[in-house]
N, C-alpha and C positions, 0 to 999 in steps of 0.2 A: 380329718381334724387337724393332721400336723399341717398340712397347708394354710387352710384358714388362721390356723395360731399364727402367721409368719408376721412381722413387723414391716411395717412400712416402709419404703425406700430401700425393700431386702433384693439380694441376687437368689431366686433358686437354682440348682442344678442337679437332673435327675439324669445319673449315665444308665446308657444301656436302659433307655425306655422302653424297648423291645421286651426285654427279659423282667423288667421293676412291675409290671402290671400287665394283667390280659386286656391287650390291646392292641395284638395280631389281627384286624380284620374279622374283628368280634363282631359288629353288625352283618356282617357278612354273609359269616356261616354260620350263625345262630341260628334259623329257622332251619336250615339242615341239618347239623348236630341234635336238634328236640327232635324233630321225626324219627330219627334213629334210634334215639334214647329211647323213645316213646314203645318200640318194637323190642328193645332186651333193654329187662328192669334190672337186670344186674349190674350193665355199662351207666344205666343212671344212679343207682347205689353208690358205684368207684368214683361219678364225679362228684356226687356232694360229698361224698368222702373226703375228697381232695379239695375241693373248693375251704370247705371248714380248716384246713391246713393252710390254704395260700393266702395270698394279699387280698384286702377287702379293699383295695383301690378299684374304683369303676370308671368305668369310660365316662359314662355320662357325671358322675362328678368329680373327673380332673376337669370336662369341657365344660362346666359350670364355674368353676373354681378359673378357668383360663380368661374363660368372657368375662369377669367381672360380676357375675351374681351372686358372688358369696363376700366377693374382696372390694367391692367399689368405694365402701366408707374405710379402706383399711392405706389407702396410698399406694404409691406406683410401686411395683413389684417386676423383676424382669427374672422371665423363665426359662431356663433355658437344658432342651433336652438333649441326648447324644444317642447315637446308635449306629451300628453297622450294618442294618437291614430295615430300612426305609421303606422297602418294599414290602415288610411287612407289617407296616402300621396302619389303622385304620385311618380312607381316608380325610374324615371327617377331626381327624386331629392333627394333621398337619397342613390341610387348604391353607391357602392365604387368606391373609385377614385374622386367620389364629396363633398361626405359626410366622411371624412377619417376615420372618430373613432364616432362609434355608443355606445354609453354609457347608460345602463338600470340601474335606480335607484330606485331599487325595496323597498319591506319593509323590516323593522330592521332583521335581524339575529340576533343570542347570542353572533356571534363572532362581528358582528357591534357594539351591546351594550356593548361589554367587553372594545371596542377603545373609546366608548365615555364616560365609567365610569372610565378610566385611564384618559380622559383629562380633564372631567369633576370636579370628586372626588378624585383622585387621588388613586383609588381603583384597583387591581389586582384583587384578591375573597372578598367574602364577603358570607357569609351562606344564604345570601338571593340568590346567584346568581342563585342555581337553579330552587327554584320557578319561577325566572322570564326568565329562559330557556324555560320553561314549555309553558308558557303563549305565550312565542313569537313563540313557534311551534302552537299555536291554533288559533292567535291570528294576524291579518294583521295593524302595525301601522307602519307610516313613522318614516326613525332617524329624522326627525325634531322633530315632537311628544314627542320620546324617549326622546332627547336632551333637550326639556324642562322641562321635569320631573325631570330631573339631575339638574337641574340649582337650587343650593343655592338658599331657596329666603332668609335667612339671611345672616348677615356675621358675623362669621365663620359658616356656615352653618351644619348642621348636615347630615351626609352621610344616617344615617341609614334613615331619615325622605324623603330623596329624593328617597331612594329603595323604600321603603314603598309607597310614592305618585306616583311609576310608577306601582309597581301593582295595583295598586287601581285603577290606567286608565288602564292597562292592563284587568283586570275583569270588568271594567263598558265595552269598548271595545267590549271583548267575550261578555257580555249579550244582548249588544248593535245589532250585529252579529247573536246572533241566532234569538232574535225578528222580526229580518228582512227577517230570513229563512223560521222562520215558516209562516209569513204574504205571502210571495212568494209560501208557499207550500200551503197554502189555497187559493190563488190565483186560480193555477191552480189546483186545485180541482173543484170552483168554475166554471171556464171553461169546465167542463166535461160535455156532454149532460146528461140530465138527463133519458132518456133509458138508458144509460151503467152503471151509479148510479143503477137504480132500479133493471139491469142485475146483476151486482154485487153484490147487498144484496142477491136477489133471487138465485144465484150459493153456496153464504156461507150457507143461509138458507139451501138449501139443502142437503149440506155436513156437518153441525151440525144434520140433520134429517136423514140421512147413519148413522151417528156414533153413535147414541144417540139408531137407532134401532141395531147395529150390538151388542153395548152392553147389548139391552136387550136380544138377544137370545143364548150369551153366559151365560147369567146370569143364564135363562131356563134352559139352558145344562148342 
């Protein structure tokens, strides 16, 4: 209904469509969610439950409301959705021809940074620039991030003092980054049964005890 109300000539913007409506690949897995339901009346209980709680947005009428059968007498309208899981939207709402311009705002590049240190600082190069070329090939930060490290916090702000505070978040960042790898890579280490632990010491073991006699009987020799 609040759609339909919108005025003509209007911008919509619905963020995080992922999470605003069920429309995770709702056609999808609809016919297997009902079979299952269909087998314990209790797990279909808990959804209508919850359904009666959540958003009464449907798939099928935002995609009515996108094609123009609800808005065609209402004027041009431009919609626009956001999300960080793409891959979980139903295809059928983002094909082309509905969705016209799919736009990925990835993390900063050098050439990104170089457009907001020209509108920011008014900088072209600077000898800092390649260190923080460096950093942004190792390193995953949004231009919004970036853009505020640029940001004068005096006035007349000093240029060199804003380079300098984006590597600094640049390398908290990367160390930020690797602590997070290595806790993941002990993770699954952790997860390894402990036979193939005990297998794997006992394989080195033995091939430190090949090499350790191979040398002594050249040594003999």
């Amino acid at each position: 209904k609040l759609l339909i109300e919108t005025s003509s000539k209007s911008i919509i913007v619905i963020e995080d469509i992922d999470c605003s409506a069920d429309l995770t690949g709702q056609r999808k897995n609809k016919k297997e969610k009902e079979e299952v339901e269909e087998k314990d009346p209790v797990q279909k209980l808990a959804k209508e439950e919850t359904e009666s709680k959540t958003s009464k947005v449907t798939l099928s009428g935002l995609l009515n409301f996108i094609d123009g059968l609800w808005s065609a007498c209402g004027g041009e309208r431009i919609i626009v959705f956001t999300t960080n899981h793409v891959e979980k939207l139903d295809p059928a709402l983002i094909r082309r021809g509905r969705m016209d311009k799919h736009i990925e705002l990835s993390y900063c590049s050098f050439e990104a940074f170089k457009v907001l240190a020209k509108n920011y600082l008014k900088l072209e190069s600077h000898h800092l620039f390649d260190k923080i070329s460096g950093l942004l090939e190792e390193t995953d930060m949004t231009p919004a991030d970036v853009a505020e490290n640029l940001m004068p916090k005096t006035s007349p702000g000093n240029t060199e003092t804003c380079l300098e505070s984006l590597i600094g978040a640049l390398e908290k960042a990367k160390e930020e980054a690797q602590i997070k790898a290595e806790e993941e890579e002990k993770r699954e280490i952790s997860l390894v049964p402990k036979e193939e632990i005990e297998k794997e010491q006992e394989k080195i073991a033995n091939e430190q005890s090949r090499t350790k006699k191979l040398s002594t009987e050249e040594a003999e020799g």
